[in-house]
C-alpha positions, 0 to 999 in steps of 0.5 A: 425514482427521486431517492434512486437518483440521488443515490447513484449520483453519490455513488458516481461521484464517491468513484470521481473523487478517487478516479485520476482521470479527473485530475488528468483531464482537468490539467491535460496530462496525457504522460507520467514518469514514476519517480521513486528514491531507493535510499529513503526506504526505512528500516523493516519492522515487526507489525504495521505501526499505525496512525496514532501514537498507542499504535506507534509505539505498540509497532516500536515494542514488537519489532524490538522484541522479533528484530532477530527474527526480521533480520533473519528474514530480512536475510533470506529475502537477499539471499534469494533476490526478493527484491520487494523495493522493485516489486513495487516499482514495476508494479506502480508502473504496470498498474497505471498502464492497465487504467489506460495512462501512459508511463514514460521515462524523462519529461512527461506532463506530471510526475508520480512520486512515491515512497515506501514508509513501512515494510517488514513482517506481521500477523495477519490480524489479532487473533489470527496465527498466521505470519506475512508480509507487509508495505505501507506505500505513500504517493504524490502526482507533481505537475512540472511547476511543482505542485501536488494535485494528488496524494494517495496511501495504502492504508488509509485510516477509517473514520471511528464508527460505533462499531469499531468503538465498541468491538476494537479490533473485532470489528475489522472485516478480513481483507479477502484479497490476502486469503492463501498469503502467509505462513504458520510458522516462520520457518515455512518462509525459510524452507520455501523461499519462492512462497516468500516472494510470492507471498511478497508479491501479492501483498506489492500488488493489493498496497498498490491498488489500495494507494491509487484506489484511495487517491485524493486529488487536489486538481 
């Protein structure tokens, strides 16, 4: 009965460490407004880059090698109003509402800052061939004073364990929220422009609920 105590308390607060009704309650903030800066959107890119400078610089080389074939994507997403910098905007929005929290324009008791740092194309894994898209999106809740009492990202990187030592890239588990997202061959994008922005989408919707769900607050 002990060790089943202690391990439903580590589970409750494992959740309490991601779950912004502590912050809320604990400074009393009862509205959000979402602040969000379009000219500070970086250039798209081929691969997500990743934390450390092997994976940068791997990112750097591919997207310098398919930069014709992300410009041309780049293109048909504006030629059929994929909007995706939007796509995350209402999605912050609408998902905060769904947890209960109030979204409001003009002063509120703390404002959610976020910022788009990656976006473009990539392939799903390595070792698969499938082709999709992706956004890396960063966050900050600021009280009115200016201080920061939570930050959260959509991808976080994992602690280094045995496994992912020992097996690379073999060790990561598919992320089945993405099954059905993504093409073959990147032509499929261009002759089905509405699987372009659904794929979009989806993919807006899982780095949102990644960054709020990875939440680390300050409070």
């Amino acid at each position: 009965m002990k060790a089943y105590f202690f391990i439903a308390a580590g589970i409750f607060l494992a959740g309490c460490v991601s779950d912004p009704g502590v912050a809320l309650t604990k400074h009393h903030i009862e509205t959000i407004s979402v602040e969000f800066d379009l000219k500070k959107i970086p250039a798209s890119r081929f691969s997500e880059a990743s934390h450390d400078l092997s994976g940068q610089a791997a990112s750097a080389l591919s997207t310098l090698i398919h930069r014709k074939e992300i410009n041309s994507l780049v293109g048909e997403m504006t030629t059929n109003k994929i909007e995706f910098p939007l796509m995350v905007s209402s999605n912050v929005v609408h998902t905060l509402e769904q947890r209960g929290y109030r979204c409001v324009q003009g002063p509120s008791d703390a404002t959610l800052v976020f910022e788009i740092k990656q976006w473009g194309f990539d392939e799903s894994s390595p070792f698969s061939a499938t082709r999709l898209p992706f956004v890396v999106i960063e966050a900050g809740l600021r009280l009115p004073e200016g201080k920061v009492i939570w930050r959260g990202w959509s991808n976080k990187p994992d602690k280094p364990t045995l496994r992912t030592f020992a097996f690379g890239p073999l060790a990561s588990v598919p992320d089945k929220r993405k099954n059905g997202i993504g093409v073959t061959e990147w032509a499929d994008y261009y002759d089905y422009p509405e699987k372009l922005r659904e794929d979009w989408e989806r993919i807006v919707q899982i780095a949102v609920e990644d960054m709020l769900s990875a939440a680390n607050w300050k409070g």
